[in-house]
C-alpha positions as CSV (number, residue, x, y, z in Angstrom):
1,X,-10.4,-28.7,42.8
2,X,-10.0,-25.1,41.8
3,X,-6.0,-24.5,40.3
4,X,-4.3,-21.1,42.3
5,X,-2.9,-18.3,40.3
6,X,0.3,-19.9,41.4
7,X,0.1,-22.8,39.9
8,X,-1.3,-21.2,36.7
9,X,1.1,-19.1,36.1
10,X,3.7,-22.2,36.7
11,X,2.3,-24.5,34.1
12,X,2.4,-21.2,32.0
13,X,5.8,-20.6,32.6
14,X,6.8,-24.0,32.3
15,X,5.3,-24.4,28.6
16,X,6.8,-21.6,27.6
17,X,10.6,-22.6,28.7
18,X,10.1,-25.9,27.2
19,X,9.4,-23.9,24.2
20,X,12.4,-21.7,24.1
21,X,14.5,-25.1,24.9
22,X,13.4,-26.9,21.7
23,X,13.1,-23.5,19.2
24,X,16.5,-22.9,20.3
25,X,17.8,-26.5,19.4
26,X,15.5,-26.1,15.9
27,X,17.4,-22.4,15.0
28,X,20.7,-23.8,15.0
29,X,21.7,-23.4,18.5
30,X,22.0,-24.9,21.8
31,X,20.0,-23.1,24.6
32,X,22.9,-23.2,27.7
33,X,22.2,-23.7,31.1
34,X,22.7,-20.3,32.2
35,X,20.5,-19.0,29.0
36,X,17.5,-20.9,30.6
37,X,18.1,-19.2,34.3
38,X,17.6,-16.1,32.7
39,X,15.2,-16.6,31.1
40,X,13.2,-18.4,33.9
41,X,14.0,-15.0,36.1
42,X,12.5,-12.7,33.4
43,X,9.0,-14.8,33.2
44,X,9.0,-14.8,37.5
45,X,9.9,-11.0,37.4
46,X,7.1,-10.4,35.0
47,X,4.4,-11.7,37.1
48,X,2.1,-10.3,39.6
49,X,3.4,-9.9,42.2
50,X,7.0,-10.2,41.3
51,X,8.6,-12.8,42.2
52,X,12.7,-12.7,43.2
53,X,14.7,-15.5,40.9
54,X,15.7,-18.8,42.0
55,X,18.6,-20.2,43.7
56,X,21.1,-22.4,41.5
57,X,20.4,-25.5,43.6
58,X,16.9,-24.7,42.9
59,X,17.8,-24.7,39.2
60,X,19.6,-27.8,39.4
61,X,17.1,-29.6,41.5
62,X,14.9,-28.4,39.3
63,X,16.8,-29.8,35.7
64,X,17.0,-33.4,37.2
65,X,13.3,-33.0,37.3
66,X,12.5,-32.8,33.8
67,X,14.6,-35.7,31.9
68,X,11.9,-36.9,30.1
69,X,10.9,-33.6,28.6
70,X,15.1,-32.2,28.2
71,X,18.6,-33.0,29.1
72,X,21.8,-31.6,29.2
73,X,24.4,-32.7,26.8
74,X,28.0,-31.7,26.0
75,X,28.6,-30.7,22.6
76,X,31.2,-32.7,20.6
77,X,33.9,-29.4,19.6
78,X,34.9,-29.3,15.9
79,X,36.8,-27.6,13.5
80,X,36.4,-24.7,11.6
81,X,37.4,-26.4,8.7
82,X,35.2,-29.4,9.2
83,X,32.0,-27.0,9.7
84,X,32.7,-26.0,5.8
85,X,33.4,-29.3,5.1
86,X,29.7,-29.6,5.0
87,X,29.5,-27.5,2.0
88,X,30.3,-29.5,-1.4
89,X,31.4,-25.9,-3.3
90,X,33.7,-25.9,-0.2
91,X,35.0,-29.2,-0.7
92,X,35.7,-28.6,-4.5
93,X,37.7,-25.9,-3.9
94,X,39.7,-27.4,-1.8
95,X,41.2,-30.4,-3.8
96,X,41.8,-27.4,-6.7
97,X,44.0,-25.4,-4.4
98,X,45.4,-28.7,-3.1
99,X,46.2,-30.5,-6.7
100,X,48.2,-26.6,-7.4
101,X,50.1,-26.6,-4.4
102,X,51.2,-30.5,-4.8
103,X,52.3,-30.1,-8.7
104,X,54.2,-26.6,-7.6
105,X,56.1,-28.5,-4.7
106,X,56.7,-31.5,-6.4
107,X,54.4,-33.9,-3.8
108,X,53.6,-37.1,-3.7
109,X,50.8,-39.5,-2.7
110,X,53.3,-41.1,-0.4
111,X,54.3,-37.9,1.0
112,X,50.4,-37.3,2.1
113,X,49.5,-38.1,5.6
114,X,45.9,-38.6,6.7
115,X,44.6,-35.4,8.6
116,X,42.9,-38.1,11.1
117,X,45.7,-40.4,11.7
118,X,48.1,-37.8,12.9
119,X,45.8,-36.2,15.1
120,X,46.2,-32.6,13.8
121,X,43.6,-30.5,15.0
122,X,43.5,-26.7,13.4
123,X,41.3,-23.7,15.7
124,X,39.3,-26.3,18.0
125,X,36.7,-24.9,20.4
126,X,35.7,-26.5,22.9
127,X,32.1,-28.1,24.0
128,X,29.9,-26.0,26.0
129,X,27.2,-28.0,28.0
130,X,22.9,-27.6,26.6
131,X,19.7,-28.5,27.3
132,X,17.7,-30.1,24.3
133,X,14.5,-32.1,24.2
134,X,15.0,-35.2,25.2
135,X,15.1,-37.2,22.1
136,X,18.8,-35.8,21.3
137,X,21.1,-37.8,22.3
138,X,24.9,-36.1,20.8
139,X,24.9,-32.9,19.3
140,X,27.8,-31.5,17.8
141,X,28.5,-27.5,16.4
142,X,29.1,-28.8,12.8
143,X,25.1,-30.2,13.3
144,X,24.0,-26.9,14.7
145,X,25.5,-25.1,12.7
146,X,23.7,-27.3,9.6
147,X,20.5,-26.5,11.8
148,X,20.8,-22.9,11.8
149,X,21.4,-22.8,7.9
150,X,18.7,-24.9,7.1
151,X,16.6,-22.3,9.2
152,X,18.2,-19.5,7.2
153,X,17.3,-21.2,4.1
154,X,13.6,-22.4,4.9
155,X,12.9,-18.1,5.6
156,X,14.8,-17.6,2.4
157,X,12.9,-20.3,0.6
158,X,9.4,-18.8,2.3
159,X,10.3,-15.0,1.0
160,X,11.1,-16.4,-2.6
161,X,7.9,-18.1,-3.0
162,X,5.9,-14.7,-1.4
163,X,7.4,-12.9,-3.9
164,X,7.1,-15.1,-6.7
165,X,2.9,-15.2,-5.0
166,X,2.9,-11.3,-5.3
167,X,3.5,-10.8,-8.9
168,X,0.5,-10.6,-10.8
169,X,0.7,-10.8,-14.0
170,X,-0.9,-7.7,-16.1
171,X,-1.6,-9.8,-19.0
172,X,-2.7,-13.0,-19.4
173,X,-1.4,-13.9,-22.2
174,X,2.0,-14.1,-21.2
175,X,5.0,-12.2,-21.0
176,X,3.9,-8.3,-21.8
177,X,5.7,-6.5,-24.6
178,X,7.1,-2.8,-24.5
179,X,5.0,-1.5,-27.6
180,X,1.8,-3.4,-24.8
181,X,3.6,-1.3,-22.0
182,X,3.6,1.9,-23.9
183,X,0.1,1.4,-25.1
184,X,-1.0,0.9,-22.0
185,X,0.9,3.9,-20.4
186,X,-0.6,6.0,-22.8
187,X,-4.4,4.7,-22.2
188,X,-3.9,5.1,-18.9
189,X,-3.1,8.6,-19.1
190,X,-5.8,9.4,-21.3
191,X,-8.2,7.3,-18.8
192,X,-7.0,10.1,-16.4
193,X,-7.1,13.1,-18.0
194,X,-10.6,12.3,-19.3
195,X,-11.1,11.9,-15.3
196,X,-9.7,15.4,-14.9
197,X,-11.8,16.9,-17.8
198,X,-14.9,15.1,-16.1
199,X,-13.9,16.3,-12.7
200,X,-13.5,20.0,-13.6
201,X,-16.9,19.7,-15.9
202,X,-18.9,18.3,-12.6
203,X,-16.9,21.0,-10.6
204,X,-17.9,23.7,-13.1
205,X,-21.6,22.6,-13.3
206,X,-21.8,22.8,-9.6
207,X,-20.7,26.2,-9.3
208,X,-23.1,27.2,-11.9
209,X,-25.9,25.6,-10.3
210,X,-24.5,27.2,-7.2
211,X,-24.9,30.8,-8.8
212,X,-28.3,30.1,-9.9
213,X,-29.6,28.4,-7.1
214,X,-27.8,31.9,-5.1
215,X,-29.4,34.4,-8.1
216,X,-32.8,32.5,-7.4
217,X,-32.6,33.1,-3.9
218,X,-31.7,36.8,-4.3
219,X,-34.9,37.4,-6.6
220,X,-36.8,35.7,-4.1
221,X,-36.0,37.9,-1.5
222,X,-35.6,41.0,-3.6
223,X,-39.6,40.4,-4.9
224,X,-40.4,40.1,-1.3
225,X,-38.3,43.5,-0.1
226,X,-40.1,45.2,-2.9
227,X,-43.6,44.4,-1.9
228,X,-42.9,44.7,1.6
229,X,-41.5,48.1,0.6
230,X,-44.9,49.0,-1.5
231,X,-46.9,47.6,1.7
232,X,-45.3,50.1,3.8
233,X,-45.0,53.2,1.2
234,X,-49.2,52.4,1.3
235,X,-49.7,52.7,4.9
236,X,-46.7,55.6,5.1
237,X,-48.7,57.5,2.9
238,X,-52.7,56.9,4.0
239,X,-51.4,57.9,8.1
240,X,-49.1,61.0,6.6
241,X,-50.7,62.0,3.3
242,X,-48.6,65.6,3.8
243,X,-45.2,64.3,4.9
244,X,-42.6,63.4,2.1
245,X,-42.1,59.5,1.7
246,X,-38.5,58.8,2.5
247,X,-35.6,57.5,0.4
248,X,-35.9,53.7,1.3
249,X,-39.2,53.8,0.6
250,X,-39.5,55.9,-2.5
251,X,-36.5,53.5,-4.2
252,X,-37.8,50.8,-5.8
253,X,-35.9,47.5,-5.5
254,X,-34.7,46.1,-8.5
255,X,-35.3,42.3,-9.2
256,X,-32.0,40.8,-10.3
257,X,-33.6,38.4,-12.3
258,X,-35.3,40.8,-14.4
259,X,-31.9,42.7,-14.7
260,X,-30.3,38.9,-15.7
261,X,-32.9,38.3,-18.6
262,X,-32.5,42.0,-19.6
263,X,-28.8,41.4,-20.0
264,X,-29.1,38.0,-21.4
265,X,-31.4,39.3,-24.1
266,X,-29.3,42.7,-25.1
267,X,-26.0,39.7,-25.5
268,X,-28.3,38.0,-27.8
269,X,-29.3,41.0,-29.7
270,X,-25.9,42.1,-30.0
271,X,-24.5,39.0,-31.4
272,X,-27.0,38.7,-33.7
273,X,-26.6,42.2,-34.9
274,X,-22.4,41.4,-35.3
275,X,-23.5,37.9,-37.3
276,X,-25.5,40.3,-39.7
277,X,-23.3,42.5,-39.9
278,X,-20.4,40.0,-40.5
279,X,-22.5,38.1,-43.0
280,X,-22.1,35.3,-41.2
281,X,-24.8,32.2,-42.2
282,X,-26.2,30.8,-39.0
283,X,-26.8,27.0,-40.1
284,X,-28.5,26.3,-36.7
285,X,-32.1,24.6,-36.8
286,X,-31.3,23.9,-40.7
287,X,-33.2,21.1,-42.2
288,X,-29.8,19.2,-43.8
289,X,-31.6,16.8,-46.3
290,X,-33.1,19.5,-47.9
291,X,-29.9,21.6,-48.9
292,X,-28.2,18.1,-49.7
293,X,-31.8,17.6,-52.4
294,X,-30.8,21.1,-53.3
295,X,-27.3,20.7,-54.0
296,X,-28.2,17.7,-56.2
297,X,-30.5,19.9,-58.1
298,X,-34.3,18.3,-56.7
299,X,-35.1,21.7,-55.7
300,X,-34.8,24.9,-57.5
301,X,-33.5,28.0,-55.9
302,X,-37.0,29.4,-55.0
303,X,-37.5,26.5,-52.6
304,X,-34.4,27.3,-50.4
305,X,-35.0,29.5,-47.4
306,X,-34.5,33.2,-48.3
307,X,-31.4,33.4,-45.9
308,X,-29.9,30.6,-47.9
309,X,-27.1,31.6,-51.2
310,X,-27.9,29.0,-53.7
311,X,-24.2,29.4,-54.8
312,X,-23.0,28.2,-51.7
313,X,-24.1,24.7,-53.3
């Protein structure tokens, strides 16, 4: 037998307030029996179609329905004073404050009554009625209160330990030291500027292969203009041997990379002209072992290059 969207979305529904009953008795507090209704009106108002919420004898019908999954209990009321009871720090404390006023006002151990014989009760609450599973049988606020810190301390406990899990150590081994800190500071930052030097060396080789790759191209199509340029001068001047070429096709178009190697080769002639003048040695392509015979005296000074001043040895 097929199960209707109805009853799907009831066994859904029920699961999760059976849920929120026992998470709420797990984080420290009681889920009450109007917390429940509410919460059983927002799951039927979030379904398709919407559904309107419940009556109250529904709910209660409802309630006596599922005692062997949750109950309602009352809670037993407590003290304030009680709740920190719990706390041994609290507890300590206490009997210091209580030993100082005793010695200042002169009492006794006979003078002392027992707070639980007399019946003295100090900012009592009273119990509120909740549904827990159905395994609890008395609840009191002191125990949910334990509950709830006990929940507080479990996430504490959990961040701690993620914490204490996320903290690699950068050396292993052991603690680092702050000479180690510096020295590593420092190599890291010369790790990255020698990442910046070879960053702006690849950038700088790319734009120079970019302007060859562009002056190629341009003498490439500048050899092409000019003998499309001679082709038609040709044929200009064997249809109109008496007319006057024009300008366009009379100027010649210049190659640029004839006009690069021109210039490259009148640099080279010029430095090399300033290096002679200058007097300048140019030690470039020099055989070393020779001049380091020389200098020892294995050669004499006719078998040192003419360009070479034995005295420099």
């Amino acid at each position: 037998m097929n199960m209707t969207d109805n009853e799907h979305n009831y066994n859904h529904n029920y699961a999760a307030i059976q849920r929120y009953i026992q998470r709420s008795y797990e984080n420290g507090y009681g889920a009450t029996k109007p917390m429940v209704f509410s919460a059983i009106c927002q799951l039927r108002a979030a379904e398709t179609p919407t559904r309107a919420p419940p009556s109250q004898r529904w709910f209660q019908t409802w309630i006596k329905t599922q005692q062997h999954n949750f109950h309602t209990i009352k809670t037993r009321p407590i003290e304030a004073a009680r709740v920190a009871s719990h706390e041994v720090s609290a507890i300590k404390e206490w009997f210091y404050e209580f030993k100082d006023v005793c010695n200042q006002l002169d009492i006794t151990a006979g003078d002392i009554y027992n707070f639980d014989e007399v019946g003295f009760r100090v900012g009592m609450s009273t119990g509120e009625h909740v549904l827990v599973p159905s395994a609890v049988k008395e609840l009191t606020e002191a125990e949910l209160f334990q509950s709830e810190l006990v929940q507080i301390t479990t996430i504490m406990t959990e961040q701690r330990q993620r914490k204490v899990r996320s903290r690699k150590s950068i050396q292993k081994g052991g603690a680092i030291t702050v000479e180690h800190a510096r020295q590593r500071i420092y190599e890291k930052k010369v790790k990255e500027q020698l990442l910046e030097e070879a960053r702006e060396k690849r950038e700088r080789t790319r734009m120079v292969n970019v302007e060859c790759k562009m002056q190629l191209r341009a003498g490439i199509d500048a050899r092409k203009a000019e003998r499309t340029r001679k082709k038609d001068l040709h044929e200009f001047q064997k249809s109109n041997p008496d007319t006057e070429p024009t300008i366009g096709l009379r100027t010649e178009i210049i190659d640029p990379d004839i006009t690069q190697k021109k210039r490259e080769e009148e640099e080279e002639a010029g430095r090399l002209l300033a290096i002679e003048e200058s007097g300048y040695v140019n030690f470039a392509g020099l055989d070393y072992d020779m001049i380091h015979d020389a200098s020892d005296g294995g050669f004499d000074d006719q078998s040192l290059p003419d360009n070479i001043d034995p005295n420099l040895f």
